[in-house]
N, C-alpha and C positions, 0 to 999 in steps of 0.2 A: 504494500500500500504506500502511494506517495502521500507526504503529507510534509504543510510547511511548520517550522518548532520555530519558535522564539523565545528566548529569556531577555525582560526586558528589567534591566537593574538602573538604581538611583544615576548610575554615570555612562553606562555604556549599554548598547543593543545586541544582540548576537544571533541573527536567522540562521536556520538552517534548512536544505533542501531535505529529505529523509526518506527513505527506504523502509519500513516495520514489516520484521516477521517474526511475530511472535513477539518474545523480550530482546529482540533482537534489533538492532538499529543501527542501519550505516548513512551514516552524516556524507551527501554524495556533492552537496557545494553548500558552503556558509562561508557569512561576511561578518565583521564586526562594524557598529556605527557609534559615533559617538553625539550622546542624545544631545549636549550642548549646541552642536549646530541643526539640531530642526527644532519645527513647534509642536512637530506626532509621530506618532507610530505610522501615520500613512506614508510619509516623506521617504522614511527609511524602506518599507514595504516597495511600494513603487519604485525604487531602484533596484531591488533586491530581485523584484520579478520580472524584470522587460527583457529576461532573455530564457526563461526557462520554460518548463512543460507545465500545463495545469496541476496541480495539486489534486488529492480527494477529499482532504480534510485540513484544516487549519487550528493550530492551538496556540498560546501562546502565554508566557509564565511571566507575571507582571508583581513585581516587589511592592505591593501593599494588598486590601482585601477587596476582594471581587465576589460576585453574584453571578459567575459565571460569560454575563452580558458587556458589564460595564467595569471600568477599573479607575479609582483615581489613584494615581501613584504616590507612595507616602514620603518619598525623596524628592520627586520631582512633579513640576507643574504640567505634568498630562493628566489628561481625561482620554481611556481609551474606550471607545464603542466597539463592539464588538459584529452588532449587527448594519453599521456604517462603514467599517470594514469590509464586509462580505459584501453588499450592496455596490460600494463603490470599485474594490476593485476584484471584482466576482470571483470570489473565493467561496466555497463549500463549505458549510462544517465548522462554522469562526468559533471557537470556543475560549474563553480566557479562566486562567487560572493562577493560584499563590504562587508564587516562585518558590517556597519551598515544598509546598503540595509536589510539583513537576521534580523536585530533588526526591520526594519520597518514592515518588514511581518511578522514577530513573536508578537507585539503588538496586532494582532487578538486573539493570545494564549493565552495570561494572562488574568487570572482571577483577580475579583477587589478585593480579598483577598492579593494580590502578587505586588501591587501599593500602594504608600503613596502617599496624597494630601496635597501638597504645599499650592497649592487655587486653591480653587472649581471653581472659574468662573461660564461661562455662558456657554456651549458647543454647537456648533453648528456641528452636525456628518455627514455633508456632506464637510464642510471646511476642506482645508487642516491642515496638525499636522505635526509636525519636534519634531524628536530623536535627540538627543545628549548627549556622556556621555564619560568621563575623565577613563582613563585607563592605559596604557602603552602609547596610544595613547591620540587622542580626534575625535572621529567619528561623523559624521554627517548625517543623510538623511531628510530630508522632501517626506510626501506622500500625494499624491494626489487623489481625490476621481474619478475615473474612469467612474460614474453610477451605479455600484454593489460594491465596496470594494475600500480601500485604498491601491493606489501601491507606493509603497517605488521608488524614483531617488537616484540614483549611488551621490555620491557626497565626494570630498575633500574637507569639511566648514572647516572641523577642522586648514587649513593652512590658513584661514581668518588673518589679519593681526589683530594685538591686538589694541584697541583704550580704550584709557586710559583716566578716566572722570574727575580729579584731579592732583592736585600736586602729591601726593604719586605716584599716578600710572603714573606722567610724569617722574618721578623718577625712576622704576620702565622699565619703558619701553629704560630709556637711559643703565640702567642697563643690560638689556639682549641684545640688540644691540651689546654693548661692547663688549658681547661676541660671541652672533651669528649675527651679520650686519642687522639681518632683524628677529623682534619679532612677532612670530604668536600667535593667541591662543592659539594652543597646545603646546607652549614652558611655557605657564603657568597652563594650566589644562589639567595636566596630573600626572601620579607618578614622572618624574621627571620635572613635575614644579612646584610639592610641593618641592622639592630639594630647585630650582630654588628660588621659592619665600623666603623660610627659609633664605637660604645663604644673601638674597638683605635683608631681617628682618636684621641679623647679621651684617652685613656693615651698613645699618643705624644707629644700637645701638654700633656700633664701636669695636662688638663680632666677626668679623670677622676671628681672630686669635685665638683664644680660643680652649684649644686641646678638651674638654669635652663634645665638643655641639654633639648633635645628628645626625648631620653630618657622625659621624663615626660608627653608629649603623649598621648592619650586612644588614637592610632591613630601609633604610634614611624616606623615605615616608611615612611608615607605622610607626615608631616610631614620626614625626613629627606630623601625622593625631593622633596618640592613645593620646602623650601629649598635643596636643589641644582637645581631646575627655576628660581627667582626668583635664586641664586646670594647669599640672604641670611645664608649662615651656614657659615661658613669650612670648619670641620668637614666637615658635611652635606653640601658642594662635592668633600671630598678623599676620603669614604666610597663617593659614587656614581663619582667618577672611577677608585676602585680596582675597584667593581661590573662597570663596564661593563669596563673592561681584563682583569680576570678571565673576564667575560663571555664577551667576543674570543679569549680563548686558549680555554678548554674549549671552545666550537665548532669554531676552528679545530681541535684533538685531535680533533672528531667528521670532521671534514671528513676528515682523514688516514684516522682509522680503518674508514670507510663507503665512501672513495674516492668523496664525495657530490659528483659532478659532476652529481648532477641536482638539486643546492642545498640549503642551510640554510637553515631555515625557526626564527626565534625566535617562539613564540604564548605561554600564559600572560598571567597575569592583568598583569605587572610591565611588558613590552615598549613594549605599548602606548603605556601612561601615561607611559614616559621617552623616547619615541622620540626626542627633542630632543637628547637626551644620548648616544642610540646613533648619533645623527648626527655627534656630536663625533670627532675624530680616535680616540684610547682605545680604543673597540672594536674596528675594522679593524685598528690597529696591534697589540692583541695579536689578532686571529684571524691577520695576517698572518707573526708571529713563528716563524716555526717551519725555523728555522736553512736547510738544506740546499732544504727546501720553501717557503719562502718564493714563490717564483715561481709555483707548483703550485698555491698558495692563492688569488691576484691570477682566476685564472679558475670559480673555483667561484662560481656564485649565492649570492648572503645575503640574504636580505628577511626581514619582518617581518608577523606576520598579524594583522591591524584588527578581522578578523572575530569578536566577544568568543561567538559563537555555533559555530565550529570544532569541539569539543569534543561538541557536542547532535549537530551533524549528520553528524560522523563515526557515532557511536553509533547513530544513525538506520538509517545506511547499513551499519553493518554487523548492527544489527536486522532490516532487509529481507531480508539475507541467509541468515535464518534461517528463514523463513517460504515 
């Protein structure tokens, strides 16, 4: 079945042409856009297709929450229609969905060449499992085993409010307050809550004025994440170290609240690129933090998805199943 997949995130677009059979998905032509320079999803679509075959089906995974129809994106000032879509540029089958719903159904895609293991655990493959992964945003789904396969639910975790296991992170928490009245998870795991965290590093070391901090780099986060990956910049070292320990505990919360004995799954754009760091003790120890549960935690699966493609071929696959 052809079918065209989108994921469409706070900063970037990423179509793809697709092939479905079965859990099966070969990505046969995709582009990246970057949504800064249009005003919609059509701008980029309509380039995307002035040279290909009709499609069967159309889906498309858009970073805030949707009703299937409509999407208003929660990073960015789109409004996506879904049946103005298919209308205009006569597309079949327009369907939209969470972008991390499309990460839950795209977990059947990946091959275990394309996942890093956290901890192996115990796996139990008919228990639920919960994705989540730091990006532009912080997406969430937990999926549930049906009888036959695991269906990804619709979910805003990522607006879960932060809870902080220490002084530091009491610290920490009055710090983003200050400045957003109410501290979610994704005001810290995300690209701009590596910001976030750096800046609260700075003001504790009383660096907060300092013209030369990495603050001013062209791309803040990504300069933050590389000088804690080289370990050049004191700072930078104690922002990601809080990242990832923050990390470890809001999973481990998913793991409790999913009862995800059939594994945690970190994808997102952020995972990836620090897996070094998610290898460091920090992570595990706060996923493993959780007083009474502690033990409970030692046997749930944690891996990591490689696959920067998760996201298309979820969408894909539940494009097919429209058609």
């Amino acid at each position: 079945m052809r079918v065209i997949a989108g994921d469409i995130g706070g900063t970037n677009t990423r179509l793809a042409f697709c092939e479905v059979d079965g859990n099966t998905v070969h990505l046969l032509h995709r582009e990246r856009y970057l949504n800064a320079a249009a005003t919609g999803l059509e701008a980029h679509l309509q380039a995307f297709l002035a040279h290909l075959p009709a499609p069967e089906a159309a889906c498309f995974a858009v970073a805030g929450p949707t009703d299937g129809r409509h999407a208003h994106l929660t990073n960015l000032a789109w409004t996506i229609d879904a049946e103005r879509i298919a209308a205009r540029l006569k597309l079949p089958h327009v369907k939209l969905v969470n972008d991390f719903l499309a990460v839950g159904h795209g977990l059947d895609a990946v091959d275990d060449q394309h996942r890093a293991v956290l901890q192996s655990g115990h796996l139990i493959e008919e228990a639920a499992r919960a994705v989540l992964g730091a990006g532009t945003g912080l997406g969430v789904s937990i999926c549930v085993w049906n009888g036959r396969r695991h269906v990804p639910l619709p979910s805003e975790g990522g607006h879960i409010g932060f809870a902080p296991m220490d002084d530091e992170q009491i610290r920490l928490l009055n710090f983003l307050r200050a400045e957003y009245k109410r501290a979610s998870a994704e005001r810290i795991l995300s690209g701009p809550g590596i910001v976030a965290l750096y800046r609260f590093r700075l003001h504790e070391s009383g660096r907060e004025h300092e013209p030369d901090s990495l603050l001013h780099d062209t791309l803040p986060a990504a300069a933050i994440a590389q000088a804690a990956l080289n370990q050049s910049e004191a700072q930078a070292v104690e922002a990601m170290r809080l990242f990832c320990r923050i990390y470890g505990q809001t999973a481990g919360d998913l793991a409790l609240l999913a009862q995800a004995r059939g594994g945690i799954y970190l994808a997102g754009g952020i995972a990836p690129k620090i897996l070094p760091l998610l290898k460091h003790p920090e992570f595990m120890d706060g996923f493993h933090n959780k007083g009474r549960f502690a033990e409970w935690t030692r046997n749930v699966p944690v891996g990591v998805v490689l696959d920067e493609d998760v996201g298309l071929k979820g969408a894909a696959l539940a494009g097919a199943a429209l058609a």
